[in-house]
C-alpha positions in Angstrom: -2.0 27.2 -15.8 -4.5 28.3 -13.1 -7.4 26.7 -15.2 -5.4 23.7 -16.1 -4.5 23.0 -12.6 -8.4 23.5 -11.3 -9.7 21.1 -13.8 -7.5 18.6 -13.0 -7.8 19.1 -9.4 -11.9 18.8 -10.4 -11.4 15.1 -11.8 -8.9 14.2 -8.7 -10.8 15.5 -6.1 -13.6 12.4 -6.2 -10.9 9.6 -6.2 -8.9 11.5 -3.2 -12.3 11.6 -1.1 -12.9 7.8 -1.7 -9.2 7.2 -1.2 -9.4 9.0 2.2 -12.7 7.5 3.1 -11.2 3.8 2.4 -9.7 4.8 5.3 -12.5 3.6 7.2 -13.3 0.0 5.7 -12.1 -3.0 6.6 -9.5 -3.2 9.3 -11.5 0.2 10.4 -13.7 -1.7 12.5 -10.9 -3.3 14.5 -10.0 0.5 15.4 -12.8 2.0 16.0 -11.7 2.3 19.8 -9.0 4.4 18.3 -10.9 6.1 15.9 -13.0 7.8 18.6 -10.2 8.5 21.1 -9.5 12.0 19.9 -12.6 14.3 19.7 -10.8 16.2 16.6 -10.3 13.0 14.4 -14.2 12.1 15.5 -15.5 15.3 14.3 -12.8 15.4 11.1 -14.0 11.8 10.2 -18.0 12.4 10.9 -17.8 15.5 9.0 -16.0 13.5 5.4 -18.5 11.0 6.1 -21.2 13.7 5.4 -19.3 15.3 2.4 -18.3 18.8 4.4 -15.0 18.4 3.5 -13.4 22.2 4.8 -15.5 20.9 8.5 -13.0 17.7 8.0 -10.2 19.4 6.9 -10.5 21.8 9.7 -10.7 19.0 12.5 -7.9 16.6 10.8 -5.6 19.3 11.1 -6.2 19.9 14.6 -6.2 15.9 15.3 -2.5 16.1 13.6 -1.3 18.5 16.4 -4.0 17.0 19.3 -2.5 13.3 19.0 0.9 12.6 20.0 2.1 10.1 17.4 1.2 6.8 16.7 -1.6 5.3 14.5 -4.5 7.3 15.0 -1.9 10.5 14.2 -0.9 8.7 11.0 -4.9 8.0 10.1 -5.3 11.8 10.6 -2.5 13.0 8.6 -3.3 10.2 5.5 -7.0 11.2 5.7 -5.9 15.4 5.9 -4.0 15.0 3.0 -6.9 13.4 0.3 -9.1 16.0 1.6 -6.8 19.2 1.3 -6.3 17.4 -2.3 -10.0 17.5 -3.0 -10.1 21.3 -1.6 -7.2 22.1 -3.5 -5.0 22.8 -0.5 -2.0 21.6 -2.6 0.8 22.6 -0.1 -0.9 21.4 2.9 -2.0 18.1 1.3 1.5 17.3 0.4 2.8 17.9 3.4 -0.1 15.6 5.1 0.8 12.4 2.7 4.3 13.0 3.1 4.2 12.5 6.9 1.7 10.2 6.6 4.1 8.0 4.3 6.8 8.7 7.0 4.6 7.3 9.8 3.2 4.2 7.7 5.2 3.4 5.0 2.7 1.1 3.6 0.1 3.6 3.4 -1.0 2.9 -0.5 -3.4 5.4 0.0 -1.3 8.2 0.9 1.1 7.4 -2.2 -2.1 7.2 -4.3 -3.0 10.5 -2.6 0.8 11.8 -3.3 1.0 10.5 -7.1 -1.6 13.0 -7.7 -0.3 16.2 -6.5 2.9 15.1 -7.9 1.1 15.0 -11.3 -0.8 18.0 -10.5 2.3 20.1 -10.0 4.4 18.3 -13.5 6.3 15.8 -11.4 5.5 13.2 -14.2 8.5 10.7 -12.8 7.6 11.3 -9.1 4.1 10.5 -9.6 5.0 7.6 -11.5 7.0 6.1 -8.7 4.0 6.8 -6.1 1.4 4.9 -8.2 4.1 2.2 -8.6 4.6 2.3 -5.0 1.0 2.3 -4.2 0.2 -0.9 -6.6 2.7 -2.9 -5.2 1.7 -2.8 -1.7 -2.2 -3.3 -2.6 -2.0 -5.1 -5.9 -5.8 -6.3 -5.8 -6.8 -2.2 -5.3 -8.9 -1.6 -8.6 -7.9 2.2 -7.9 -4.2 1.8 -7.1 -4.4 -0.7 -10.4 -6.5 2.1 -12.6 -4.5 5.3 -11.6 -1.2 3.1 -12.5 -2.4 2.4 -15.9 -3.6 5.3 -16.6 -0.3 7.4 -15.6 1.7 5.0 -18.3 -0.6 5.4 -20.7 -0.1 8.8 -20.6 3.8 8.8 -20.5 3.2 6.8 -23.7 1.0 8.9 -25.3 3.5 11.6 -24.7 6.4 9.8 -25.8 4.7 8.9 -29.0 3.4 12.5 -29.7 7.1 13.8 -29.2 8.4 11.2 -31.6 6.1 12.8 -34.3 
């Protein structure tokens, strides 16, 4: 189960670093102000910009318990959990999109980010309704889109194979 769990964490742990890097384009530039406010989330998001992701992980942590609520807490806590994802830091990476969801419910990446620990773990219905969740409040994502498909086409295959 080990193994199984390590190679799927293998092929998630690329798409959870670009998910928490997206974190960063587009209406990124309109916060860089609050990007930079908190030296913890600087150094977290300097260090996943240059691929040391156990540097990032270490600082987005701290930026979770250095800010006191609001957006930059909830770009902390969505960008902690795809990186404890790609380090395999499966408790702490759930916890982090869960309270990221709970801050931002419109956080697609952090239900992307959920969808895949909850397939990771056998949560086959949860994950399901996270990648749902995700495509529906970014329906032009080509990664919200492709991880949606992908999840169904596997339910399928299953249900197919079982009806054999």
């Amino acid at each position: 189960m080990i193994k199984y769990v390590n190679k799927k964490m293998a092929s998630l742990a690329g798409a959870a670093v670009i998910v928490a890097t997206m974190g960063l384009g587009g209406a990124a530039n309109a916060q860089t102000f609050y990007m930079y406010n908190d030296p913890n989330l600087k150094a977290g998001m300097e260090a996943l910009t240059e691929g040391n992701l156990e540097t990032a992980s270490d600082y987005l942590a701290k930026a979770t318990r250095s800010i006191n609520g609001g957006e930059r807490q909830q770009i902390a806590y969505s960008n902690l959990c795809a990186v404890d994802l790609a380090l395999g830091k499966l408790d702490s990476a759930k916890d982090a999109c869960d309270t990221a969801i709970r801050f931002d419910k419109r956080d697609w990446r952090a239900f992307v980010n959920r969808g895949h620990l909850n397939r990771l773990s056998g949560e086959t219905e949860a994950a399901l309704a996270d990648y749902r969740r995700a495509a529906k409040l970014n329906p032009e994502s080509e990664l919200t889109g492709r991880v949606l498909a992908r999840m169904e086409t596997a339910i399928q295959n299953k249900q197919l194979a079982s009806n054999d």
